[in-house]
C-alpha positions in Angstrom: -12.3 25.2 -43.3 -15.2 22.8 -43.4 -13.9 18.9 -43.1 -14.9 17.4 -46.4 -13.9 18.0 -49.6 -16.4 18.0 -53.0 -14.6 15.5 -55.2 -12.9 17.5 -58.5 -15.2 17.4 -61.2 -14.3 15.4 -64.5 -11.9 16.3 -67.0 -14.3 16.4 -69.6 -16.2 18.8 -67.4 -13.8 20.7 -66.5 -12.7 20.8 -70.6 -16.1 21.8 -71.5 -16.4 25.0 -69.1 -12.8 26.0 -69.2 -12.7 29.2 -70.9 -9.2 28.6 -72.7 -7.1 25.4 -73.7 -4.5 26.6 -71.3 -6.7 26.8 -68.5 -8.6 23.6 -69.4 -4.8 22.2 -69.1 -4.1 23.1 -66.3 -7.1 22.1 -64.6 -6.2 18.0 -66.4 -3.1 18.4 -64.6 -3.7 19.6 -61.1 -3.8 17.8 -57.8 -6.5 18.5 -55.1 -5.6 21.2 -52.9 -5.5 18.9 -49.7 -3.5 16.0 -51.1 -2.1 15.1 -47.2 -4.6 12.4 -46.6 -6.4 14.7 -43.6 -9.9 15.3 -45.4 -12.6 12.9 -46.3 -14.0 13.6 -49.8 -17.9 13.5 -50.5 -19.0 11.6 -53.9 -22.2 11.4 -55.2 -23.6 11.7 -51.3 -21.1 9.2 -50.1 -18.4 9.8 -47.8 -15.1 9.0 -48.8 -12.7 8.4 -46.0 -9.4 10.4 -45.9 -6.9 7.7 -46.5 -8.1 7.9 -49.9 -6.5 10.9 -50.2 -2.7 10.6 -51.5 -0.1 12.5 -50.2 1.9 14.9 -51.7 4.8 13.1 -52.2 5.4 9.7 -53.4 7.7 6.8 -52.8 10.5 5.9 -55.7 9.8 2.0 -55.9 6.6 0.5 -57.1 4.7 -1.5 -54.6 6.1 0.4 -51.9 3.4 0.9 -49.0 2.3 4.3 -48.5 -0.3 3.7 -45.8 -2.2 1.2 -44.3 -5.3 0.3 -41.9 -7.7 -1.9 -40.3 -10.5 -2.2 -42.8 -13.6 -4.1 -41.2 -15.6 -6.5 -43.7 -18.7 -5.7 -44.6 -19.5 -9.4 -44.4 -17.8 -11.2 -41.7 -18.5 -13.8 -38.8 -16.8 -14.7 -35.5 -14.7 -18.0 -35.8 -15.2 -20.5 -33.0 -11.4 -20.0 -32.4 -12.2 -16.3 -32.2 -10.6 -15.7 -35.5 -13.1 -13.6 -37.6 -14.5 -15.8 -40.8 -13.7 -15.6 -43.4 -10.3 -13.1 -42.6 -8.9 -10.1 -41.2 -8.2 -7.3 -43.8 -6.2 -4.2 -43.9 -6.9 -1.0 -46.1 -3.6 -0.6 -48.6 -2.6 2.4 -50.9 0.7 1.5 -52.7 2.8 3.2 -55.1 2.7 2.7 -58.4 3.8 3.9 -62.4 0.7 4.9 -64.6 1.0 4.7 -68.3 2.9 8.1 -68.8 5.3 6.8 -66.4 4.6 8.7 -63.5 4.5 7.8 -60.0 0.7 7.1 -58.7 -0.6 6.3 -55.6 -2.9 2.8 -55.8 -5.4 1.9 -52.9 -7.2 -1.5 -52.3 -7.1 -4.0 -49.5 -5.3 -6.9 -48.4 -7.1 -9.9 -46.6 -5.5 -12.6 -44.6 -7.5 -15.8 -44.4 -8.6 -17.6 -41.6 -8.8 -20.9 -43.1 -5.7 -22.9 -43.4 -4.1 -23.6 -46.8 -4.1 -27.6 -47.3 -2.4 -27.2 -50.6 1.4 -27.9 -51.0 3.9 -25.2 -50.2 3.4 -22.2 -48.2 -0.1 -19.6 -48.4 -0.3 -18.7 -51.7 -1.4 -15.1 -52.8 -4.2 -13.9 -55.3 -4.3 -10.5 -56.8 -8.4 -10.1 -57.6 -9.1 -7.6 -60.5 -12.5 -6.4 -59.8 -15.0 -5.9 -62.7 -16.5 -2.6 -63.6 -17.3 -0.8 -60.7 -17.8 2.5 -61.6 -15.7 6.0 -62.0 -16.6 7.4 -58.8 -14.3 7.3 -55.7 -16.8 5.8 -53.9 -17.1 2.3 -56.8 -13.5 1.3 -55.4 -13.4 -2.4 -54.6 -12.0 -2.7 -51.4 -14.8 0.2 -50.1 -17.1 -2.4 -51.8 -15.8 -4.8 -49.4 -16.5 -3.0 -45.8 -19.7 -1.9 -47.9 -21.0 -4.3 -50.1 -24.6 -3.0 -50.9 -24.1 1.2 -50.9 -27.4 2.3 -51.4 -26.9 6.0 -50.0 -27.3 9.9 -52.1 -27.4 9.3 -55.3 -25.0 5.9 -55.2 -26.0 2.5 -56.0 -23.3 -0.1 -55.3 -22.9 -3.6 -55.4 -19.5 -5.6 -54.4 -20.2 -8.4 -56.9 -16.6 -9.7 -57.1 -16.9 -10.2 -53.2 -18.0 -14.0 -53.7 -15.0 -14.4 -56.2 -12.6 -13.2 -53.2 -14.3 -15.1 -50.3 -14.4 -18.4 -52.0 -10.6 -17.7 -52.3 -10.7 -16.8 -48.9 -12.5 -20.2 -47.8 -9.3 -22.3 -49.6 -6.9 -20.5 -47.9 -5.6 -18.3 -49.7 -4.2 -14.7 -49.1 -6.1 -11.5 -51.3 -5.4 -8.3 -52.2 -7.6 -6.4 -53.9 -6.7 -3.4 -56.2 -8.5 -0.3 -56.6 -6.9 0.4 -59.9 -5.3 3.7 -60.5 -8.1 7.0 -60.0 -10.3 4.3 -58.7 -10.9 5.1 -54.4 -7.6 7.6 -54.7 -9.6 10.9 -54.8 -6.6 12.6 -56.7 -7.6 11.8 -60.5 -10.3 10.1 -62.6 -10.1 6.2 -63.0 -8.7 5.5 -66.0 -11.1 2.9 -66.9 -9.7 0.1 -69.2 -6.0 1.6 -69.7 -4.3 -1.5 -69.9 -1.0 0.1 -68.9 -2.5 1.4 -65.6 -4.1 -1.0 -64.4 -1.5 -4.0 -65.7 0.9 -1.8 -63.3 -1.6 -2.0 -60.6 -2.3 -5.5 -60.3 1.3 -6.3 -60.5 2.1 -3.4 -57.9 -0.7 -4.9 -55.5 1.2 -8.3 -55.4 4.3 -6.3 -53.9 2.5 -4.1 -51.9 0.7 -7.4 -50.1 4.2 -8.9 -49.8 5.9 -6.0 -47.9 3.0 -5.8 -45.5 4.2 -6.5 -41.8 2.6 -9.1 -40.0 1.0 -11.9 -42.6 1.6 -15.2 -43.5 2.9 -14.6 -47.1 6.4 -15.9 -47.3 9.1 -15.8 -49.7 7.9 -19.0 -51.0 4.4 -18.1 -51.8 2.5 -18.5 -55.0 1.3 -16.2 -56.8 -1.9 -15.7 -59.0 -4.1 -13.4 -61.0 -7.8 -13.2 -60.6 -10.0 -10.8 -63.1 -13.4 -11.1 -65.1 -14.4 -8.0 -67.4 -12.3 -5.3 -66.9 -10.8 -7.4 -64.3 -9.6 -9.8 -66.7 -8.1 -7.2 -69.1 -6.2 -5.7 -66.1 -4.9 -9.9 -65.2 -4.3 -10.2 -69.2 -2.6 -6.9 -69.0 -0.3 -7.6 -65.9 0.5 -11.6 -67.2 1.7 -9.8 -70.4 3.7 -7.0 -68.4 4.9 -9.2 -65.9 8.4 -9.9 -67.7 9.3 -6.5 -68.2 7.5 -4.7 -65.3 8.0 -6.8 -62.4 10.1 -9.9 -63.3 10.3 -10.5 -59.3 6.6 -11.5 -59.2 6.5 -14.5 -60.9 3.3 -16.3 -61.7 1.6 -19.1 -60.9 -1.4 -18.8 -63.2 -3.6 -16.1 -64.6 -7.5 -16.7 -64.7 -8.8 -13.9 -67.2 -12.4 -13.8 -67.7 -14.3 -11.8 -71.1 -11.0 -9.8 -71.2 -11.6 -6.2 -73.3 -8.9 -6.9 -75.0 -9.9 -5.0 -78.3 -11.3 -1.7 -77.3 -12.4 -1.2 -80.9 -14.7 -4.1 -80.7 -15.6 -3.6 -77.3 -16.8 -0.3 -78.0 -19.3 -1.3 -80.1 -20.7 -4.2 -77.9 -21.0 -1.3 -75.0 -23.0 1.9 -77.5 -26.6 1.0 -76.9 -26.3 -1.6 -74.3 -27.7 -1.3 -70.0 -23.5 -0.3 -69.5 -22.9 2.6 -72.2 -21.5 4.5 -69.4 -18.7 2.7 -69.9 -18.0 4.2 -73.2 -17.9 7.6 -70.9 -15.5 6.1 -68.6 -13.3 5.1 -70.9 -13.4 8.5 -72.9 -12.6 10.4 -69.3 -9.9 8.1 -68.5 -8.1 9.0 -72.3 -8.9 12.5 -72.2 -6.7 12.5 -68.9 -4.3 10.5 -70.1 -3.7 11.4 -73.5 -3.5 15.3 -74.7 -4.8 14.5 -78.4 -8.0 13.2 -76.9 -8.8 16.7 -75.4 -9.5 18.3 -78.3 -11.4 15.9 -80.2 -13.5 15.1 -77.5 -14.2 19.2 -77.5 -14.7 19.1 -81.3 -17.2 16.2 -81.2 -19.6 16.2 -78.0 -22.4 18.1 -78.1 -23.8 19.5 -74.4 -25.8 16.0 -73.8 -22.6 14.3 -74.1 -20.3 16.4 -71.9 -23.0 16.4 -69.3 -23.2 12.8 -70.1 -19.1 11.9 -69.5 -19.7 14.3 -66.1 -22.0 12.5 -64.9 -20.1 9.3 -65.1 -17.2 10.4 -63.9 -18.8 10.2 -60.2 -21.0 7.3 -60.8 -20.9 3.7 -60.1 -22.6 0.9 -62.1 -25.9 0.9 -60.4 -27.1 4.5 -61.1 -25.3 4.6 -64.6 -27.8 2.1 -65.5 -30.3 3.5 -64.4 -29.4 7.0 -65.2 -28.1 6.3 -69.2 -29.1 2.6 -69.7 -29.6 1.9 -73.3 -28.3 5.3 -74.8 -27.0 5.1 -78.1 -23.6 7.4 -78.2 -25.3 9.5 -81.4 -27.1 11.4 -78.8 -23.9 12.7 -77.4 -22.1 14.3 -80.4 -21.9 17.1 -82.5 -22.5 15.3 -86.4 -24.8 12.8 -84.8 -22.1 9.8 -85.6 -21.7 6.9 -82.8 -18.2 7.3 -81.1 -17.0 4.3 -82.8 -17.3 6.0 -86.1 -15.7 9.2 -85.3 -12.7 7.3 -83.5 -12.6 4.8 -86.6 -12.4 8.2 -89.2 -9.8 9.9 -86.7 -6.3 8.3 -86.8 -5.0 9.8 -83.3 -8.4 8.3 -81.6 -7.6 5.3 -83.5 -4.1 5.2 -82.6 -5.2 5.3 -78.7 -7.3 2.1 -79.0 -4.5 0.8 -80.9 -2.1 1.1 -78.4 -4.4 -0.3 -75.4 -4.7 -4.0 -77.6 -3.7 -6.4 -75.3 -2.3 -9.4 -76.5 0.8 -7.9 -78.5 3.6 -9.4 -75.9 3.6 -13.2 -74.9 2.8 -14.2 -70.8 5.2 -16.5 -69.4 2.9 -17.7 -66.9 0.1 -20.0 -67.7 -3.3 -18.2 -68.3 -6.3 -19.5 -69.0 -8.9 -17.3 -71.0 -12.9 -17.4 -70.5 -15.8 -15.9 -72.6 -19.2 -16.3 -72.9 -19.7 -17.3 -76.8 -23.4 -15.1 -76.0 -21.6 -12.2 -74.4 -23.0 -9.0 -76.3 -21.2 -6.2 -74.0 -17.5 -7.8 -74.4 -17.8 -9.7 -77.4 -16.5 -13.4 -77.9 -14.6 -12.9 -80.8 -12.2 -10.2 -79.4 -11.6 -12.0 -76.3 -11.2 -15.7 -78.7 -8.8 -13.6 -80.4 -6.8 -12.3 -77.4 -6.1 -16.4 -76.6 -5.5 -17.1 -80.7 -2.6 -14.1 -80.4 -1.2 -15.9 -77.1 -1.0 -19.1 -78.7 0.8 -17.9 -81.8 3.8 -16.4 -79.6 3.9 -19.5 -78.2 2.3 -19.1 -74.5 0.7 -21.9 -72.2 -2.9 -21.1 -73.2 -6.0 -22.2 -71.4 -9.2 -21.4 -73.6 -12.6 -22.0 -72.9 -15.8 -21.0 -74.5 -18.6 -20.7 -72.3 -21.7 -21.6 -74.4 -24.7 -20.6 -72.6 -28.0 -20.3 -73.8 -29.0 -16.2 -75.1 -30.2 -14.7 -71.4 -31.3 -11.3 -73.1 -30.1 -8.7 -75.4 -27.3 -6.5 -74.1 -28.8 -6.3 -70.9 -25.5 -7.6 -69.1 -27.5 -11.4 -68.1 -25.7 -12.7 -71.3 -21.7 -10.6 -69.8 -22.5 -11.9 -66.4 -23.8 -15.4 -66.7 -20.8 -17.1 -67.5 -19.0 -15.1 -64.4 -21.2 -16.8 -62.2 -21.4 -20.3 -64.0 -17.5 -20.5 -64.6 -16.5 -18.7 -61.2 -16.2 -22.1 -59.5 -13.4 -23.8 -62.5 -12.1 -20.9 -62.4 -10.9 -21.2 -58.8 -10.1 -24.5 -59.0 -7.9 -24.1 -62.0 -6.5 -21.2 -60.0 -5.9 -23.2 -57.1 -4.5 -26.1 -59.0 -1.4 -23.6 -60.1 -0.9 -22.4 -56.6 -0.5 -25.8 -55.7 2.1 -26.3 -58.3 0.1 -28.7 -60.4 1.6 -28.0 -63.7 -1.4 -28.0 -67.2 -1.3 -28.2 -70.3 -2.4 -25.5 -73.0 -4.9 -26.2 -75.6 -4.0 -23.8 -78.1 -3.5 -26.9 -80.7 -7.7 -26.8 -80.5 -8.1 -23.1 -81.0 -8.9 -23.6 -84.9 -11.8 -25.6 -84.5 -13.2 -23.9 -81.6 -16.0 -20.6 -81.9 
């Protein structure tokens, strides 16, 4: 048997070619052959080692470890007193609960720090939501970090969210990273923007970095949540969650940056822009998740647009852009109608989008909220409108508009500016929580605000 393993190809794909519903069915629902963890998977010319590869059987609680190993940093510097700068880091995969309430395994990485924490109290602990990475295995943040430029196949990678976790790093405080579910674990798809899933994750991540043997974390250890773009829906996600899903991690302070919090007006931002791949990964991610999805996306894609949800489903950011940049969705279906039309005409799509608004249930920690009044991939309004629903239940809301000048026209410059410019209060906001500094909210200004 030869040692690596072609990574399954997408449910979509596998929907479009399956010669019956049943069959298409079952192949939705079944695991790899070798799910023991003993075979490296191949993606998109990229090796994927084989403790991506969940075992058969899972652990009952969430957060319990599965696995764990050394994982070397792709950018990392002897200390003078031989600690290596700016950490050591281990390679995680932790159990979890995905959004149909079953058990899923979770990788990412934890990193210990080498630089003290000056702060009050013991080493506080950030969970770090990356951004959008990608669908394929081989996109998975904490790869990202022992490879933070994959140029290699057909793979273009960059760990962007890196700086985010090493100027964490430099204050002294513990990391852990999270893959998200199907993100890295080679046994299903990422599902991209689920808030459910990836909520869980986050949340799961925190535990998972506690139980691990050998760090610094204590019982008395702050906790935070760290996320721009998808990375701050998944911290918006898990600060709403948090009460219900893991009471025992309580939180500090939530930074979420240009949160998708309204997939319906998200979706719009994304058709036509440099990321409309992302409109495939989120259309994989349902189709897996949710059974109505199956057969609508069968009724309405036409062959461009299951080759182009395929295609995605292995690719990271760098060759989607390249590879579909700037495609408008009407290319991809059957009546030649965007996919935000047909989902707004169709009440079970609808009803999907619905049901993954965040911004329903009331954080009790504080969060504070950031988004670039120029963003044209996740608007400004939707992500306003996240903090206006916050304050109205009541939560300790931090909202800030970042008004930039207009850096381009859905290119992603006018997404990713503000996560660069902002990056810096962000920490420090952060930080100040950890500390135990207390803050203030600023809903009172919200109505006179953009």
């Amino acid at each position: 048997m030869s040692r690596y393993r072609i990574r399954p190809r997408s449910t979509l794909n596998r929907l479009a070619t399956a010669a019956t519903a049943t069959v298409a069915c079952a192949c939705v629902s079944a695991m790899p052959a070798d799910a023991t963890g003993t075979a490296p998977v191949v993606s998109r010319g990229v090796t994927i080692p084989a403790f991506y590869t969940p075992p058969a059987q899972l652990p009952a609680a969430n957060g319990t470890l599965i696995r764990q190993e050394p994982l070397p940093l792709g950018l990392s510097l002897p200390g003078l007193d031989g600690r290596t700068l700016p950490g050591t880091a281990t390679r995680l995969m932790y159990k979890s609960t995905d959004s149909s309430g079953q058990a899923v395994a979770v990788t990412g990485a934890y990193i210990e720090p080498s630089a003290q924490w000056k702060g009050d109290g013991a080493r506080p602990l950030v969970a770090v939501a990356s951004g959008t990475m990608g669908q394929g295995d081989q996109c998975a943040p904490s790869y990202a970090l022992e490879h933070p430029l994959t140029v290699s196949g057909e793979t273009l990678s960059v760990g962007y969210d890196n700086l985010a976790v090493y100027r964490l790093l430099a204050a002294g405080v513990a990391v852990v990273v999270t893959d998200y579910v199907g993100l890295g674990a080679t046994d299903r798809l990422h599902t991209y923007v689920n808030r459910l899933d990836e909520g869980h994750a986050v949340l799961d991540a925190v535990r998972a970095a506690r139980a691990l043997p050998g760090t610094s974390l204590t019982s008395a250890s702050r906790v935070g949540l760290y996320g721009y773009s998808e990375g701050g829906g998944a911290t918006a996600s898990a600060a709403e969650l948090q009460p219900t899903y893991a009471p025992d991690v309580h939180l500090a302070g939530t930074y979420a940056g240009a949160p998708p919090a309204d997939l319906t007006a998200v979706m719009k931002g994304i058709d036509g822009s440099a990321l409309v791949s992302a409109l495939g990964w989120a259309i994989n991610g349902f189709v897996q998740t949710y059974p109505d999805m199956r057969s609508l996306a069968e009724a309405n894609l036409n062959a461009a647009g299951r080759k182009a949800l395929a295609d995605a489903s292995t690719m990271c950011v760098g060759e989607s852009v390249v590879r579909y940049g700037f495609t408008r969705s009407t290319a991809w279906t059957t009546s030649g109608k965007s996919v935000a039309d047909i989902i707004a005409a169709e009440p079970r799509a609808q009803a999907v989008l619905d049901d993954q608004r965040i911004g329903t249930l009331k954080p009790t920690g504080p969060v504070r909220v950031a988004t670039g009044v120029q963003d044209d991939i996740v608007p400004h309004a939707q992500a306003r409108q996240l903090a206006v629903d916050w304050c109205r239940k009541g939560a300790n809301i931090t909202y800030d508009a970042i008004d930039l000048p207009n850096l381009g026209d859905r290119i992603l410059t006018n997404h990713l500016a503000p996560l660069l410019t902002d990056q810096g209060t962000a920490i420090s906001w952060l930080t100040d929580r950890l500390e135990g500094e207390p803050t203030t909210s600023n809903c009172w200004t919200m109505p006179f605000q953009r």
